[in-house]
N, C-alpha and C positions, 0 to 999 in steps of 0.2 A: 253600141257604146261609141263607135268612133263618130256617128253620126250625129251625137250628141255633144263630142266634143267639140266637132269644129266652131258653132258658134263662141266659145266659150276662147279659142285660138284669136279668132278677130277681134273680142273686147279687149283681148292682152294684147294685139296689136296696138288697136287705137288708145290705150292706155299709156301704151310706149310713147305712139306720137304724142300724144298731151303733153309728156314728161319732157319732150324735144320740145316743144313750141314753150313751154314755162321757160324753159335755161336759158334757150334762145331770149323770151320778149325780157327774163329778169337782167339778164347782161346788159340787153338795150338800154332799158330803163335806166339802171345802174349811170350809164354813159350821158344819157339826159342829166340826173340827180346832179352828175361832178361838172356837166357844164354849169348848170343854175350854181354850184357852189365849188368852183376849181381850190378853194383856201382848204376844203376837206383833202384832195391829194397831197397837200404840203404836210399836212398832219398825219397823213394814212404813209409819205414817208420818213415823216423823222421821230413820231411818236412809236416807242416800242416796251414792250412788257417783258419781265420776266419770272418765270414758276414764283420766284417767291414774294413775290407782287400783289398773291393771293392774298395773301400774310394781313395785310396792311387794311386799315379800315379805309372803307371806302362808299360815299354817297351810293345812290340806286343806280343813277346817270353813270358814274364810273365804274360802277357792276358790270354794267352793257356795255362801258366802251371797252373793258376787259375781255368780255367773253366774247366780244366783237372782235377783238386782236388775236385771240386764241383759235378763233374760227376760221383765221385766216382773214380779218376784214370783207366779211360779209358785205359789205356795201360797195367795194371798188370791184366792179368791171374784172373777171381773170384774162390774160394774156398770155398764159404760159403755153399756152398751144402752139405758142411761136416758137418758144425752145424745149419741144416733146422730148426731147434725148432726157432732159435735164429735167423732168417734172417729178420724179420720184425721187429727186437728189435735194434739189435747191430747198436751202432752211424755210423756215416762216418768216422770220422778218424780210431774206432777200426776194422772195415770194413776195410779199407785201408791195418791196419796194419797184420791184419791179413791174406788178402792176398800176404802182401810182403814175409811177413814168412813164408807161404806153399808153393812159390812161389820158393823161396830157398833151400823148405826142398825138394822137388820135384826135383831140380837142381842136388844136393846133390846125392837122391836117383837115378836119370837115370844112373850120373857118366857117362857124353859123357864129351870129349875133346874140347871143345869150339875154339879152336884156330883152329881145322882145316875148313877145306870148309864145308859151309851147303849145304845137300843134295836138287840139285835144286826142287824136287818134296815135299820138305815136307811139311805135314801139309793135304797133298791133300785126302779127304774124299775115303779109300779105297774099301768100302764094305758098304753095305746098309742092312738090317735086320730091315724092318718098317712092325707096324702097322698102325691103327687108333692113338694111343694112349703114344705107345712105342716104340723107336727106336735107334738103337747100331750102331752107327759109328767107323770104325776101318779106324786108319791113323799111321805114325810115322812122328819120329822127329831121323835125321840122323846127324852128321858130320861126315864127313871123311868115312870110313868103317864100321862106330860102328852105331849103331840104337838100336833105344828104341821104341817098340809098344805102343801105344794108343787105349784103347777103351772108347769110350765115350756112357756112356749110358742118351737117352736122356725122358722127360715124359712130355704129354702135358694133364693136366688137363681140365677139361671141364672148357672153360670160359676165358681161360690161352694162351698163346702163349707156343712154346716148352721152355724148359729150361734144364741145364744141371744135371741131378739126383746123376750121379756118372760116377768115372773116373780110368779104369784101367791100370795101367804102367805092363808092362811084365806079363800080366796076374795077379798080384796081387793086389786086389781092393783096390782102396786108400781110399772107407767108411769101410772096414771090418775093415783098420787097425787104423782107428781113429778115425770114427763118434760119436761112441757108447764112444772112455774113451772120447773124449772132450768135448762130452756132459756134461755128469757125472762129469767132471771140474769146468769146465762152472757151473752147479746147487750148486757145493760144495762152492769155493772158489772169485766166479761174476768174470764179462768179463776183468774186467780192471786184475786183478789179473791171468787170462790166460792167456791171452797177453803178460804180462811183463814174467810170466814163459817161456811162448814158445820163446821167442826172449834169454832170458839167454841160450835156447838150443839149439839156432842158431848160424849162423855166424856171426850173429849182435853183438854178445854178447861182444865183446873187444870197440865197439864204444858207449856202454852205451845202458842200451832199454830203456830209460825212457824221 
């Protein structure tokens, strides 16, 4: 019997990893999608639903973009990796909002040229570095000539499916450079009160954050 089973141990392994390279290249993706269209962040933060919104007749197209808000906006890139203390707290909409704003500031920092071609491979899971437990996916995200490295570090607790830990642009970790002050934010001044900061430090900041 156990002899039997172990094949059966490594298909549920590689299974797992599959599940890590999907999060992983969908995130990616996701981060292409908002450069080709940065006016979808502006919407993903000031457009917001509430339960009885259901109520209301509503086209096909705004079916989706409801049960798109409900889902959490499905289509923006999550960031909340950065403020893990706070991932089982923070609402949907400050959810939302905050990842339209890392989403941008991220934009911001690769500094690619969005106008020209996207590179047909991007996103594509480069390099694999897995254990049991941990695992570093390296991909990029191109247009034109220019490129920006990705490493995506991923960690699967016992009990847990994978999830995304943390995320390297050019080698410089994007929890080294924020985790820790936004925490520290976050505990000084509460969530609603970071958000509207972070958005006056964005590019939102001429259409109002509030």
């Amino acid at each position: 019997m156990e002899a039997a089973a172990q094949p059966q141990v490594k298909i549920a392994e590689k299974l797992d990893l599959f599940q890590a390279v999907e999060l992983a290249s969908k995130h990616c993706e996701n981060l292409v999608m908002a450069m080709k269209n940065p006016y979808s962040l502006v919407v993903g933060y000031k457009k917001h639903y509430k339960n009885s919104d259901f109520d209301k007749k509503f086209s096909d197209e705004q079916k989706l973009d409801l049960l798109s808000y409900f889902e959490g906006r499905t289509n923006l890139p999550d960031f909340t990796f950065l403020i893990s203390y706070f991932q089982t707290t923070i609402t949907r909409e400050n959810r939302i909002k905050f990842n339209a704003l890392m989403t941008d500031r991220f934009i911001l920092s690769a500094q690619l040229d969005a106008s020209k071609f996207p590179f047909e491979s991007n996103c594509q899971i480069a390099k694999f570095e897995p254990n049991m437990h941990e695992l570093s996916l390296k991909t990029v995200i191109a247009f034109g000539t220019e490129q920006v490295k990705l490493q995506y570090n991923m960690i699967r607790k016992k009990g847990y499916s994978w999830q995304i830990e943390g995320l390297v642009l050019n080698d410089i970790s994007l929890n080294k450079q924020y985790a820790k002050q936004y925490s520290d934010t976050i505990l000084s001044v509460g969530m609603d009160n970071f958000i509207e900061n972070l958005c006056k430090s964005s590019s939102f900041s001429k259409l109002g954050c509030k």
